[in-house]
Biotite code that builds the C-alpha atoms (Angstrom):
import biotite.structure as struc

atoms = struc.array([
    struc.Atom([19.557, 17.500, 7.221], chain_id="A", res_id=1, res_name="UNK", atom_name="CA", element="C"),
    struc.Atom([16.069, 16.941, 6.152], chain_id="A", res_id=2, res_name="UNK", atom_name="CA", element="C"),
    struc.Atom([15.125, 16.096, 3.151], chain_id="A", res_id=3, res_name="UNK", atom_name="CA", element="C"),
    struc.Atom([11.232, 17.078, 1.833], chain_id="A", res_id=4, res_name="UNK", atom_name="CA", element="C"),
    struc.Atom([9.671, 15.030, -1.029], chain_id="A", res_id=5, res_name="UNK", atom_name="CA", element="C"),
    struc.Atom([6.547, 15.737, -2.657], chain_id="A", res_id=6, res_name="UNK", atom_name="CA", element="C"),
    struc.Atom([4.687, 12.403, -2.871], chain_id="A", res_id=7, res_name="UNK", atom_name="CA", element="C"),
    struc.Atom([1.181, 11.491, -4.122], chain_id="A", res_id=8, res_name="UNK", atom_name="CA", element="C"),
    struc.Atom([-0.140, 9.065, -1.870], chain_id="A", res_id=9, res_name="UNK", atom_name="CA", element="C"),
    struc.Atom([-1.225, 5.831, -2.715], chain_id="A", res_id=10, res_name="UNK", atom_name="CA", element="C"),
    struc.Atom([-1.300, 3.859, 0.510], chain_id="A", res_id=11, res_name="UNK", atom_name="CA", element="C"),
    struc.Atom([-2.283, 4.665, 4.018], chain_id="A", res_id=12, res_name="UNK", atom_name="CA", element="C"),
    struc.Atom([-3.191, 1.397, 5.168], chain_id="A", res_id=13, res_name="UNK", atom_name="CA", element="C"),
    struc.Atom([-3.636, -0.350, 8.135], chain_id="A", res_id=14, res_name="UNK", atom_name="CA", element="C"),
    struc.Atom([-0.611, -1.500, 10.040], chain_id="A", res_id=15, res_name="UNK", atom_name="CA", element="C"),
    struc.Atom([-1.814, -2.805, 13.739], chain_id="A", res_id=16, res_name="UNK", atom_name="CA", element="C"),
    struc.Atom([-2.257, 0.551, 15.523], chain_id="A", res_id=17, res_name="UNK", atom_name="CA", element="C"),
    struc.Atom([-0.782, 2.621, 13.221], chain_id="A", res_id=18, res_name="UNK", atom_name="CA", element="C"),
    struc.Atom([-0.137, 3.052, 9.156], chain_id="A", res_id=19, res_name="UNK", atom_name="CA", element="C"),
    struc.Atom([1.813, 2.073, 6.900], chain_id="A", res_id=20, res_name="UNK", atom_name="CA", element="C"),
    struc.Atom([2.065, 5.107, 4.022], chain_id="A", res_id=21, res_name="UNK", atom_name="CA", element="C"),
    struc.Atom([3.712, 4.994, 1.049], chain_id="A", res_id=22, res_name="UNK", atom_name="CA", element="C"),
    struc.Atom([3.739, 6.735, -2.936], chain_id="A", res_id=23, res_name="UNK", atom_name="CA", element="C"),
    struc.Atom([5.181, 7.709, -6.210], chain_id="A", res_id=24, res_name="UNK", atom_name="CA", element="C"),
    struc.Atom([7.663, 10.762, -5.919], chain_id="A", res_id=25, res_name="UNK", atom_name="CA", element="C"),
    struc.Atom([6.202, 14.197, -7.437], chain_id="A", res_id=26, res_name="UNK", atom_name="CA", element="C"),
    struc.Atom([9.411, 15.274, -9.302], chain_id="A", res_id=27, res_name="UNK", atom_name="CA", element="C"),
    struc.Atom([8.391, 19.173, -10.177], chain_id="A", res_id=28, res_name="UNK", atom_name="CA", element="C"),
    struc.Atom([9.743, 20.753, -13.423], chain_id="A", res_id=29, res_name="UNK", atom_name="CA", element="C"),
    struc.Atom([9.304, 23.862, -15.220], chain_id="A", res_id=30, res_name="UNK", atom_name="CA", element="C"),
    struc.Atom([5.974, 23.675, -16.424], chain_id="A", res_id=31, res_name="UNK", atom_name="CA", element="C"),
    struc.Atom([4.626, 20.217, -15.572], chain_id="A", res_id=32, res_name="UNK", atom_name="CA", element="C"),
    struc.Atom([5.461, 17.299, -13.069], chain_id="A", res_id=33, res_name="UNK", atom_name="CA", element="C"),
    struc.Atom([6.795, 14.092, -13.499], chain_id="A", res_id=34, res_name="UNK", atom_name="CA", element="C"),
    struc.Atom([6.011, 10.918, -11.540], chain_id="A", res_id=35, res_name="UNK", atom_name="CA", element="C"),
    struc.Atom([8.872, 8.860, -9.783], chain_id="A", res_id=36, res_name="UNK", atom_name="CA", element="C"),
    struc.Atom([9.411, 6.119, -8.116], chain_id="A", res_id=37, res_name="UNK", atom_name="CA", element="C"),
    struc.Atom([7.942, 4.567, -4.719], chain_id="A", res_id=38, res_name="UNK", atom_name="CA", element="C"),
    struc.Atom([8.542, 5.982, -1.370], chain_id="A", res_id=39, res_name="UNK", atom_name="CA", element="C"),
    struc.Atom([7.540, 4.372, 2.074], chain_id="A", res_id=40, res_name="UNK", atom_name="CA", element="C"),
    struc.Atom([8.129, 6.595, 4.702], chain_id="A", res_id=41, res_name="UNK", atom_name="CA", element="C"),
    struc.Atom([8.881, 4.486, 7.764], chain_id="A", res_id=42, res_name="UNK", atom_name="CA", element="C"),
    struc.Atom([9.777, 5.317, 11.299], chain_id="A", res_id=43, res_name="UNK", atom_name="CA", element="C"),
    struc.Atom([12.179, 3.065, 13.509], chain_id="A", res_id=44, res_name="UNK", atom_name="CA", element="C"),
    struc.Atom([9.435, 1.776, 15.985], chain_id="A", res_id=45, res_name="UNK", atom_name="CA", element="C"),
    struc.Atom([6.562, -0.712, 15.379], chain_id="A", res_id=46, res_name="UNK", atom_name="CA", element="C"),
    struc.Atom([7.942, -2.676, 12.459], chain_id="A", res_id=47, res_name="UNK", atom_name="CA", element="C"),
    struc.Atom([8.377, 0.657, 10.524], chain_id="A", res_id=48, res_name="UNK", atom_name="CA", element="C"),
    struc.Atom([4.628, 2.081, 10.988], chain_id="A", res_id=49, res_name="UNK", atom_name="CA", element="C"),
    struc.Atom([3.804, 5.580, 11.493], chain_id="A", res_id=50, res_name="UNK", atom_name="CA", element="C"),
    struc.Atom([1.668, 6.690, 14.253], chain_id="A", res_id=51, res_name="UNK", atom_name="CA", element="C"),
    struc.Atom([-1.046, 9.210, 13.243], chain_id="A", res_id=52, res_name="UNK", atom_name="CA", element="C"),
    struc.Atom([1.332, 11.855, 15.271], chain_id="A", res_id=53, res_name="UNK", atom_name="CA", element="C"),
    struc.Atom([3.657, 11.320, 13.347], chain_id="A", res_id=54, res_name="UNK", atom_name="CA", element="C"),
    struc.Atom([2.553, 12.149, 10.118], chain_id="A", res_id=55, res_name="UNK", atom_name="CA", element="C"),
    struc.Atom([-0.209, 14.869, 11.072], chain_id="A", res_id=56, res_name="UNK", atom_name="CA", element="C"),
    struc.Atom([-0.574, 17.756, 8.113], chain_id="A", res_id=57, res_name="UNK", atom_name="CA", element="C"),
    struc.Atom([-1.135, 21.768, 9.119], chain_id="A", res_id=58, res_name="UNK", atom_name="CA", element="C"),
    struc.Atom([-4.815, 20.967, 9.203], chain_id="A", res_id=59, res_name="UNK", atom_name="CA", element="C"),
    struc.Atom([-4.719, 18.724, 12.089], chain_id="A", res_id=60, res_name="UNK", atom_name="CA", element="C"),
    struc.Atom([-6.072, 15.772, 9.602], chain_id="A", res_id=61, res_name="UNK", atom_name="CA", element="C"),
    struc.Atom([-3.968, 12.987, 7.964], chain_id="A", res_id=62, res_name="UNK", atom_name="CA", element="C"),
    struc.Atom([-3.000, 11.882, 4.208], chain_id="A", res_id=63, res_name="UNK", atom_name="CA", element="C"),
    struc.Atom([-5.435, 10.912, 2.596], chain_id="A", res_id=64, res_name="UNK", atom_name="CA", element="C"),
    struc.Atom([-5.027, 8.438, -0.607], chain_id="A", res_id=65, res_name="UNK", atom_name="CA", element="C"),
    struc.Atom([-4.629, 10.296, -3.862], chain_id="A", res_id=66, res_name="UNK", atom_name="CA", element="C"),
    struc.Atom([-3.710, 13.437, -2.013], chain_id="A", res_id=67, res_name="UNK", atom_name="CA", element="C"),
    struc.Atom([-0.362, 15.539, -2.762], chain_id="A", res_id=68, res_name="UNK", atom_name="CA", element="C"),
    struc.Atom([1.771, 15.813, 0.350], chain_id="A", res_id=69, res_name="UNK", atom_name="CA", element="C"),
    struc.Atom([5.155, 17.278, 1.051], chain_id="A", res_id=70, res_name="UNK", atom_name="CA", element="C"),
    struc.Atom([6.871, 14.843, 3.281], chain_id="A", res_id=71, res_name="UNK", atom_name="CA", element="C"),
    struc.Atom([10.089, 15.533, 5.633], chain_id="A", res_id=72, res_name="UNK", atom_name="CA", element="C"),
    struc.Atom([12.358, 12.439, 5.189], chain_id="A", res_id=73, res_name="UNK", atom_name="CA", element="C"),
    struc.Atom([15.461, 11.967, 7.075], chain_id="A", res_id=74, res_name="UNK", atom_name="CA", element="C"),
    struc.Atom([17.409, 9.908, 5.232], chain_id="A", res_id=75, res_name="UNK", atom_name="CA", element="C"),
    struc.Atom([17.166, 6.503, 2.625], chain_id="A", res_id=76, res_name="UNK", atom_name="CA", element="C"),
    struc.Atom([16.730, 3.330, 4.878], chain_id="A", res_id=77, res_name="UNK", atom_name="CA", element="C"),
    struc.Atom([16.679, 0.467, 1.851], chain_id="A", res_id=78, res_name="UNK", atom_name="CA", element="C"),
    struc.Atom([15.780, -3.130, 2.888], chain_id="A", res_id=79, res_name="UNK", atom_name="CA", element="C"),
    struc.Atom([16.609, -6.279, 0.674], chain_id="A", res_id=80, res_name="UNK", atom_name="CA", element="C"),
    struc.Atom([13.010, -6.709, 0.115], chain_id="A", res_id=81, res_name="UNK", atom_name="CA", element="C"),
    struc.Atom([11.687, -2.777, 0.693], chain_id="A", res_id=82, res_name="UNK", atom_name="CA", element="C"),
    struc.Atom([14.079, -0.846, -1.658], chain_id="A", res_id=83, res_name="UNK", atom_name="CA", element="C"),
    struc.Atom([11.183, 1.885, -1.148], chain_id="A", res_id=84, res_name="UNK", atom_name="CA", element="C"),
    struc.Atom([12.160, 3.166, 2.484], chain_id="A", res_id=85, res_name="UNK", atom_name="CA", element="C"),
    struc.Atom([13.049, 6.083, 4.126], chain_id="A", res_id=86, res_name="UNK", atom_name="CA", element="C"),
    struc.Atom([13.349, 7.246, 7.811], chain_id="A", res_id=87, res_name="UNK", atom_name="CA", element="C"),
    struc.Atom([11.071, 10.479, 8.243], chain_id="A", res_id=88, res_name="UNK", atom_name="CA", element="C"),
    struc.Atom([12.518, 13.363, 9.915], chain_id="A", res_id=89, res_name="UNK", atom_name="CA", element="C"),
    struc.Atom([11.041, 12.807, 13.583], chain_id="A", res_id=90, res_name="UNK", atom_name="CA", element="C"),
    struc.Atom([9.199, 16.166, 14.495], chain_id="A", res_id=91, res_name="UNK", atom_name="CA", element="C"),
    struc.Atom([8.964, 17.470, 11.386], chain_id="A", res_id=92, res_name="UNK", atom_name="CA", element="C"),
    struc.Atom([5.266, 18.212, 10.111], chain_id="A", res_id=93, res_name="UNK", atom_name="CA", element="C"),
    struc.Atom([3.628, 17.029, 6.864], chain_id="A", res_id=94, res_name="UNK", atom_name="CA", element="C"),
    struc.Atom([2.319, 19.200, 4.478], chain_id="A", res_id=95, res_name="UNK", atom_name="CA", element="C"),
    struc.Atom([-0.427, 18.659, 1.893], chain_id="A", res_id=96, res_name="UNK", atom_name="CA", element="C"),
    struc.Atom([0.549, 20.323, -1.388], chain_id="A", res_id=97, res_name="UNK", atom_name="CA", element="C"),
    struc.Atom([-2.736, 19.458, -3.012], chain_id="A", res_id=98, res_name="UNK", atom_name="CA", element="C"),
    struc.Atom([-3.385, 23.028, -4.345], chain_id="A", res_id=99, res_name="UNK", atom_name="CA", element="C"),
    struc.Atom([-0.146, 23.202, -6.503], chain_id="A", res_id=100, res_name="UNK", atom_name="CA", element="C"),
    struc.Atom([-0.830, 19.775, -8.931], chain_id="A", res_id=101, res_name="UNK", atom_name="CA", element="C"),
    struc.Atom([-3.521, 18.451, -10.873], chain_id="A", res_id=102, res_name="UNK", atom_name="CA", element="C"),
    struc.Atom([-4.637, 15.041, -10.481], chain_id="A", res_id=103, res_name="UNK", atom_name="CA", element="C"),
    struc.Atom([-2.998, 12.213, -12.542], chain_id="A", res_id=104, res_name="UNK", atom_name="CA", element="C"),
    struc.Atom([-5.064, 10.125, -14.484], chain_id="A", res_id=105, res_name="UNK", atom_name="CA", element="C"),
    struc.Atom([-4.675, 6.356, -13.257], chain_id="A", res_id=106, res_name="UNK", atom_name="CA", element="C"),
    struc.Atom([-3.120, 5.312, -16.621], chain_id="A", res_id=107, res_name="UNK", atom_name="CA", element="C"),
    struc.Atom([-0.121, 7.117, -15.442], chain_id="A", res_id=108, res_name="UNK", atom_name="CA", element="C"),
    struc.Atom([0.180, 5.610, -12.547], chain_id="A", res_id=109, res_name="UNK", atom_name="CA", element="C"),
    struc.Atom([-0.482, 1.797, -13.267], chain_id="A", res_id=110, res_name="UNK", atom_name="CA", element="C"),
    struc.Atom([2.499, -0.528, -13.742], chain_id="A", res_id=111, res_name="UNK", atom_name="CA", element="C"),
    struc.Atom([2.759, -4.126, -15.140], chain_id="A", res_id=112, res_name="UNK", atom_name="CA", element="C"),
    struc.Atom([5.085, -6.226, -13.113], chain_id="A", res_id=113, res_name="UNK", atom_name="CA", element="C"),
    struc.Atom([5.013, -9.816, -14.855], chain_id="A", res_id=114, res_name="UNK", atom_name="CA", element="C"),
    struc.Atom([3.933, -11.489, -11.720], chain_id="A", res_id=115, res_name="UNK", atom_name="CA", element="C"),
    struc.Atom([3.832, -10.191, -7.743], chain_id="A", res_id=116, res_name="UNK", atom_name="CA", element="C"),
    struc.Atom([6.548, -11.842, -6.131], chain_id="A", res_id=117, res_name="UNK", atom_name="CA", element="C"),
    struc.Atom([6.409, -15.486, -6.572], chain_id="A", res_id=118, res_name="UNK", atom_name="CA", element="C"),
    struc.Atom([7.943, -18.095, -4.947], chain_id="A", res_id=119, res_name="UNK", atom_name="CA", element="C"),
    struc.Atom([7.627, -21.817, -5.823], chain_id="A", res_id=120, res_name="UNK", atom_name="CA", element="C"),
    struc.Atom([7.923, -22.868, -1.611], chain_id="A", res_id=121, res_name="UNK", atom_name="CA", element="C"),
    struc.Atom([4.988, -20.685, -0.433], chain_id="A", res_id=122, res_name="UNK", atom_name="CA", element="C"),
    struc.Atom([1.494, -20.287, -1.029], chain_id="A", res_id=123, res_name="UNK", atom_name="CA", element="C"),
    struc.Atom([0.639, -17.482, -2.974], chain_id="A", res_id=124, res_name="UNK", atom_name="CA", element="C"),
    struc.Atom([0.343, -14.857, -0.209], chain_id="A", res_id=125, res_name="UNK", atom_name="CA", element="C"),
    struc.Atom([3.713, -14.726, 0.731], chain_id="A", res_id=126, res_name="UNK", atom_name="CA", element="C"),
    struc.Atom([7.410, -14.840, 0.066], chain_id="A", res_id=127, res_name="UNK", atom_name="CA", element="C"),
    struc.Atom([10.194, -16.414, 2.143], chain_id="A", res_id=128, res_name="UNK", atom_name="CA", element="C"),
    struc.Atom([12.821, -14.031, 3.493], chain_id="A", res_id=129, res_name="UNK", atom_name="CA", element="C"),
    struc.Atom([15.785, -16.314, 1.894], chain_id="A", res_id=130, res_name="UNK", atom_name="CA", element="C"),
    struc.Atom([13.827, -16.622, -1.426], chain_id="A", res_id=131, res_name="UNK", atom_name="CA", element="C"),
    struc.Atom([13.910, -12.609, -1.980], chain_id="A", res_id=132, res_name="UNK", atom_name="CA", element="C"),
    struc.Atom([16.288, -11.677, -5.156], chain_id="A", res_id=133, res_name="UNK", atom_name="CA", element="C"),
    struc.Atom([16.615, -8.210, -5.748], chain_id="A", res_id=134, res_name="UNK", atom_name="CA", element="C"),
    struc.Atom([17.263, -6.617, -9.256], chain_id="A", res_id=135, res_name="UNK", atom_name="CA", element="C"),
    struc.Atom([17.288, -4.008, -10.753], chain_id="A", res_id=136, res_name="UNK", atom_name="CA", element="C"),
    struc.Atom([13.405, -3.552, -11.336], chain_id="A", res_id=137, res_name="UNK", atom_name="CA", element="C"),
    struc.Atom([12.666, -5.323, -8.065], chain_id="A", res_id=138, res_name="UNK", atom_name="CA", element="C"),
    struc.Atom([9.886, -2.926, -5.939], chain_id="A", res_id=139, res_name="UNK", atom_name="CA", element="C"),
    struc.Atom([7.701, -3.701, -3.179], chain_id="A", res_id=140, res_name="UNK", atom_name="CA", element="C"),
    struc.Atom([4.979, -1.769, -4.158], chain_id="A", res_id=141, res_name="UNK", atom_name="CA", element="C"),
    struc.Atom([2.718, -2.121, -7.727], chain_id="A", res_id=142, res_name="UNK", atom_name="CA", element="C"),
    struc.Atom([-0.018, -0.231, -8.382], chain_id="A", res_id=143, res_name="UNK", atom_name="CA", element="C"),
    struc.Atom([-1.980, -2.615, -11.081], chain_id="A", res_id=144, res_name="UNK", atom_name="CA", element="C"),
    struc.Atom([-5.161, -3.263, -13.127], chain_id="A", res_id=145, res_name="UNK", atom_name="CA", element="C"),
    struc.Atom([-7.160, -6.154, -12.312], chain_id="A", res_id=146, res_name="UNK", atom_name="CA", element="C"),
    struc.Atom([-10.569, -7.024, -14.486], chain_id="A", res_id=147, res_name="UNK", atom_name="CA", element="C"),
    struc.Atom([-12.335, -8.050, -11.011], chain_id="A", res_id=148, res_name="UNK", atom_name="CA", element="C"),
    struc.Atom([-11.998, -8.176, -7.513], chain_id="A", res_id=149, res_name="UNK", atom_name="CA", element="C"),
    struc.Atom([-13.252, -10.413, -4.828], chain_id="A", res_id=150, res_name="UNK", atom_name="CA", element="C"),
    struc.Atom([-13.232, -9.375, -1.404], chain_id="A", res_id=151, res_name="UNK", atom_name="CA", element="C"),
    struc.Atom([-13.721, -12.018, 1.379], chain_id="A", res_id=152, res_name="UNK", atom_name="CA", element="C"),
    struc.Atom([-14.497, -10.992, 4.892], chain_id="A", res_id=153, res_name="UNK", atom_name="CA", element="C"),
    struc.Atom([-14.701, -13.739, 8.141], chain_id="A", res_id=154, res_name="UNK", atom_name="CA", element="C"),
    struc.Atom([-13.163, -14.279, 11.300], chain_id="A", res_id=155, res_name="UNK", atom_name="CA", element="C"),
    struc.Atom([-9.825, -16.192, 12.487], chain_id="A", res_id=156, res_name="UNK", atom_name="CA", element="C"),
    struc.Atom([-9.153, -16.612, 16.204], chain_id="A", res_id=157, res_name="UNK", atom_name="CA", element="C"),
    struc.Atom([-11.953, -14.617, 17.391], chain_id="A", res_id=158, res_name="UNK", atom_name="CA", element="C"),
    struc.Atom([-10.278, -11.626, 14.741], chain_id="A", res_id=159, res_name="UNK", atom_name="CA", element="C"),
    struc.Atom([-11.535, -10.157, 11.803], chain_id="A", res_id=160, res_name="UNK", atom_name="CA", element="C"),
    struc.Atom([-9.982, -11.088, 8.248], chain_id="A", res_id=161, res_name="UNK", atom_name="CA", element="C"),
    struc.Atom([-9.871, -9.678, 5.182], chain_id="A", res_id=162, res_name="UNK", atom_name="CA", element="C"),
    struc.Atom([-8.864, -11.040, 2.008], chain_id="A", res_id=163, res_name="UNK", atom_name="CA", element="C"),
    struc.Atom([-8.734, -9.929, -1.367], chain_id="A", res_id=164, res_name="UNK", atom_name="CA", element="C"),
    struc.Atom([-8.926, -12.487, -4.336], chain_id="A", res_id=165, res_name="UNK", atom_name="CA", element="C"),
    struc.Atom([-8.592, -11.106, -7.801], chain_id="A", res_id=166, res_name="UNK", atom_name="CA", element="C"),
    struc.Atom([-6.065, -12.662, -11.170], chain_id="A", res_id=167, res_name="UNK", atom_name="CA", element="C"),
    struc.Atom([-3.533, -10.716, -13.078], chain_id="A", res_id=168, res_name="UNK", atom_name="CA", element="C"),
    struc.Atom([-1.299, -11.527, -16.057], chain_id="A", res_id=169, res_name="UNK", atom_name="CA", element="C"),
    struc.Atom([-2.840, -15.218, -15.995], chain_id="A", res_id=170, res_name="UNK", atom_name="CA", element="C"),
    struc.Atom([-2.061, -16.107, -12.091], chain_id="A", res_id=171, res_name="UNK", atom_name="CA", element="C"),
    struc.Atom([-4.659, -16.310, -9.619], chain_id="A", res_id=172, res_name="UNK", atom_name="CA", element="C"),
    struc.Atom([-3.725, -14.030, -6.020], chain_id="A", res_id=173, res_name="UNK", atom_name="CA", element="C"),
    struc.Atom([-5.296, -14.335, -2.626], chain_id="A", res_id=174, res_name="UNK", atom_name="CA", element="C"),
    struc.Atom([-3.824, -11.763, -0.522], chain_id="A", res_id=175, res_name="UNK", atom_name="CA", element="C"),
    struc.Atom([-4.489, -10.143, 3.303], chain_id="A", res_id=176, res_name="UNK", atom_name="CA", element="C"),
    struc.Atom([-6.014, -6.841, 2.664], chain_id="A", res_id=177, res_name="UNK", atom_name="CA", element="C"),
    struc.Atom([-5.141, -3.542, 4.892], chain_id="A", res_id=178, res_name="UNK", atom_name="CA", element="C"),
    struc.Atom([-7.326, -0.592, 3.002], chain_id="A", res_id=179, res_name="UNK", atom_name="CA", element="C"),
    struc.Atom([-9.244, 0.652, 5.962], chain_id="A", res_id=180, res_name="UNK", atom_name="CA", element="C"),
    struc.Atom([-12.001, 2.200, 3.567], chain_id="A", res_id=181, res_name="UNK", atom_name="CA", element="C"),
    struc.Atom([-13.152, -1.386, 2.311], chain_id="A", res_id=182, res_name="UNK", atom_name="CA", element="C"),
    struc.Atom([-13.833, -1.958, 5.907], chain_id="A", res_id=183, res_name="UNK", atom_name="CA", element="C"),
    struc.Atom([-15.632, 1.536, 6.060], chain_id="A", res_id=184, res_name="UNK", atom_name="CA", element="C"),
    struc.Atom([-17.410, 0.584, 2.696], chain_id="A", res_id=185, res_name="UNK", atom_name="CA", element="C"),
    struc.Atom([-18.384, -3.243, 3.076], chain_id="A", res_id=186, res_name="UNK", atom_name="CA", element="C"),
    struc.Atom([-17.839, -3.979, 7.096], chain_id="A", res_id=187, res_name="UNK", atom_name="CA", element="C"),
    struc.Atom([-21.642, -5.096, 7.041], chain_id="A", res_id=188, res_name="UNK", atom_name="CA", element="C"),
    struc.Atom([-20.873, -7.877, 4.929], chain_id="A", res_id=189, res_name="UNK", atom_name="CA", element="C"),
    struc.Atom([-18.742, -10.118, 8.008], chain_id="A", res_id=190, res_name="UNK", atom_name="CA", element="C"),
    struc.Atom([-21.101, -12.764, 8.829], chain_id="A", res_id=191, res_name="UNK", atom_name="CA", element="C"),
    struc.Atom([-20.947, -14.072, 12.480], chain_id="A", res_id=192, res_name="UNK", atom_name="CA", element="C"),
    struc.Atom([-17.876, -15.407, 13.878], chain_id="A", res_id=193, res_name="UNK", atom_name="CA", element="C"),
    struc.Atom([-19.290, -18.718, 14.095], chain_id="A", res_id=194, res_name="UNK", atom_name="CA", element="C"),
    struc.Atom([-20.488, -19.080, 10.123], chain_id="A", res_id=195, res_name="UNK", atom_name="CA", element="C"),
    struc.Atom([-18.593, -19.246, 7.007], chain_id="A", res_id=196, res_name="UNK", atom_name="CA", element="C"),
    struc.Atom([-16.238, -15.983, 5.389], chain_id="A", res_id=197, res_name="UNK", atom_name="CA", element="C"),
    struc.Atom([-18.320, -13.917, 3.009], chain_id="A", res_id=198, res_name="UNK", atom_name="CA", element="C"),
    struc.Atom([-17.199, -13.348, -0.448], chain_id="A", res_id=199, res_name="UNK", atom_name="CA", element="C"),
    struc.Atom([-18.567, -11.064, -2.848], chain_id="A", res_id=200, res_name="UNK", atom_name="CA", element="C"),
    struc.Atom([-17.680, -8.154, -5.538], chain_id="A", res_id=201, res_name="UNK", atom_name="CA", element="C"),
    struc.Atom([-16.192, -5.237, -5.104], chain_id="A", res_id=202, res_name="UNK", atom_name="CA", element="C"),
    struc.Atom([-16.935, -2.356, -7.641], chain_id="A", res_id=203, res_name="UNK", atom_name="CA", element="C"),
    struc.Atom([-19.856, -4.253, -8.940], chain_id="A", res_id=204, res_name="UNK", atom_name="CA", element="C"),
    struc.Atom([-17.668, -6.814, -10.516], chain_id="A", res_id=205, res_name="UNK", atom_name="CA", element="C"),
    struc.Atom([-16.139, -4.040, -12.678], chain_id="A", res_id=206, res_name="UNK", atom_name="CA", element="C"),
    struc.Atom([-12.234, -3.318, -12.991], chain_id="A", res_id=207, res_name="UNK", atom_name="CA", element="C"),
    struc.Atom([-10.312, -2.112, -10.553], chain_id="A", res_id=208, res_name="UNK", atom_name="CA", element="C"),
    struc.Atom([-6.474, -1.161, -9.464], chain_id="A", res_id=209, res_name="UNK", atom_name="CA", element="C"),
    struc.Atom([-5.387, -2.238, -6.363], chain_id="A", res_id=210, res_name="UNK", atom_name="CA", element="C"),
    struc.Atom([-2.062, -1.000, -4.545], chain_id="A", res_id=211, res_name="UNK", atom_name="CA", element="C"),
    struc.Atom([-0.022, -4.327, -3.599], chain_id="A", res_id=212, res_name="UNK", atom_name="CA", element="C"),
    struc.Atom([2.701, -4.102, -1.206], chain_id="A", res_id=213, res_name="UNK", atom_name="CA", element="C"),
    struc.Atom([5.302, -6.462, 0.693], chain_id="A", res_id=214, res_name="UNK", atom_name="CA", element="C"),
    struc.Atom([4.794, -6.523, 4.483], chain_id="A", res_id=215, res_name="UNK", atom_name="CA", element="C"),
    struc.Atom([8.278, -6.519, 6.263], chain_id="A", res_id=216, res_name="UNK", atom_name="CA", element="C"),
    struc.Atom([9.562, -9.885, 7.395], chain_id="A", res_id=217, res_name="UNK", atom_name="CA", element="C"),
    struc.Atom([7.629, -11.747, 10.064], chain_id="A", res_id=218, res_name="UNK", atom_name="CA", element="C"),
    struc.Atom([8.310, -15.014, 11.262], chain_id="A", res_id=219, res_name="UNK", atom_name="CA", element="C"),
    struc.Atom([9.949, -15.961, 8.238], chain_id="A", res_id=220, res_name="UNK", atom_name="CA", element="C"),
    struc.Atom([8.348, -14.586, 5.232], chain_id="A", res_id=221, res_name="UNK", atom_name="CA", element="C"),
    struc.Atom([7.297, -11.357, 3.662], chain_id="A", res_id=222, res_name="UNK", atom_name="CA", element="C"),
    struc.Atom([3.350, -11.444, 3.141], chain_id="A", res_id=223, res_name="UNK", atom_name="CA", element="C"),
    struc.Atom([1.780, -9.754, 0.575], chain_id="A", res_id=224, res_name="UNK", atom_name="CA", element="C"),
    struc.Atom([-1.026, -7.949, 1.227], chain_id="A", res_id=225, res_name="UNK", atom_name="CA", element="C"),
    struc.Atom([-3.718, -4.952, -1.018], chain_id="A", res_id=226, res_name="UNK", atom_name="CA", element="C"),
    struc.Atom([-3.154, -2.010, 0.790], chain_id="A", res_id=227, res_name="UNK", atom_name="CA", element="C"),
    struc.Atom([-6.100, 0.263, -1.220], chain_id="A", res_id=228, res_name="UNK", atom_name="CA", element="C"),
    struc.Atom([-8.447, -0.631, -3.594], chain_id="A", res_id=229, res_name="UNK", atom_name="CA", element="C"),
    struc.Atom([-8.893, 2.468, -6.418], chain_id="A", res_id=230, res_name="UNK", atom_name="CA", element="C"),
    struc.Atom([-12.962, 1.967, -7.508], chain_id="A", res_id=231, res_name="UNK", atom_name="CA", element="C"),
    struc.Atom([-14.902, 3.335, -10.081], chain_id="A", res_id=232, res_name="UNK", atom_name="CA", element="C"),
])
């Protein structure tokens, strides 16, 4: 039996060929909405991502961040370290729902984890599969405030690599970053492959929110990476 959600999407980030996609429940009432809790539609191929077939709305285009979307789920598919997942209903089509909700300010939708994941045996960008302890208020996605963000692009390996470098709640982060519009926005800031990363501002070195998210695990660990950066 499938099972649609409303979500508004927060993430549709890079994920190899395909996306990863994930937001806060639209839980409908009488004569307003309320915002829920994360979902990450997954899929059970390619490490959970979503092809672009997969997740296709009426209009031929795909979800787009910040956009209202009714989404055909199949059933809930919670990992130790991704309480957030569920299966989508395999060839069911999306729907975008933008025309029956008004747009959230951000101040509902920011949340204030005391730190993002730490663990005492890894560098910052990461978390060791055997070092995960899930609680209650555990969650692999934040959405969060940050006073400035620094965005550093260079090569590894003959591949791009993008990083994202910002503090919050006194701790300093350096994480992978998989928005595909901060490519679109900044990509003529990678130097050559054979000279040093570039680092500069994003959002003219004004505050930001960033979506942070858990990867699933991979060799090991769970990296953590900014999967869209909110401007302006």
């Amino acid at each position: 039996m499938t099972d649609y959600r409303t979500l508004l999407v927060l993430a549709n980030s890079v994920k190899k060929n395909a996306r990863c996609i994930a937001g806060r429940e639209i839980v409908s009432r009488t004569s307003h909405y309320e915002i829920g809790g994360w979902i990450r539609p997954i899929t059970d191929h390619d490490e959970g991502a979503v092809f672009p077939v997969e997740s296709v709305l009426h209009s031929g285009k795909q979800p787009k961040v910040m956009q209202f979307v009714q989404v055909p789920l199949a059933r809930h598919v919670p990992e130790k370290a991704q309480p957030e997942n569920w299966m989508i209903a395999s060839g069911k089509q999306w729907t975008s729902v933008n025309h029956l909700y008004q747009q959230p300010g951000m101040s509902m939708l920011v949340q204030t984890p005391s730190q993002l994941w730490q663990d005492a045996a890894c560098t910052n960008d990461r978390i060791s599969v055997v070092n995960v302890r899930p609680s209650r208020t555990w969650g692999s996605l934040y959405l969060i405030h940050v006073r400035e963000l620094v965005i550093s692009f260079g090569w590894r390996d003959g591949k791009k690599r993008r990083r994202a470098e910002f503090a919050f709640n006194g701790l300093n982060y350096d994480f992978g970053m998989t928005d595909p519009d901060v490519e679109i926005h900044y990509g003529h800031c990678y130097p050559p492959q054979n000279k040093p990363a570039c680092r500069f501002y994003a959002n003219q070195q004004k505050p930001c929110y960033l979506c942070a998210s858990l990867t699933p695990p991979f060799r090991g660990f769970h990296y953590k990476v900014v999967a869209t950066v909110f401007e302006g």
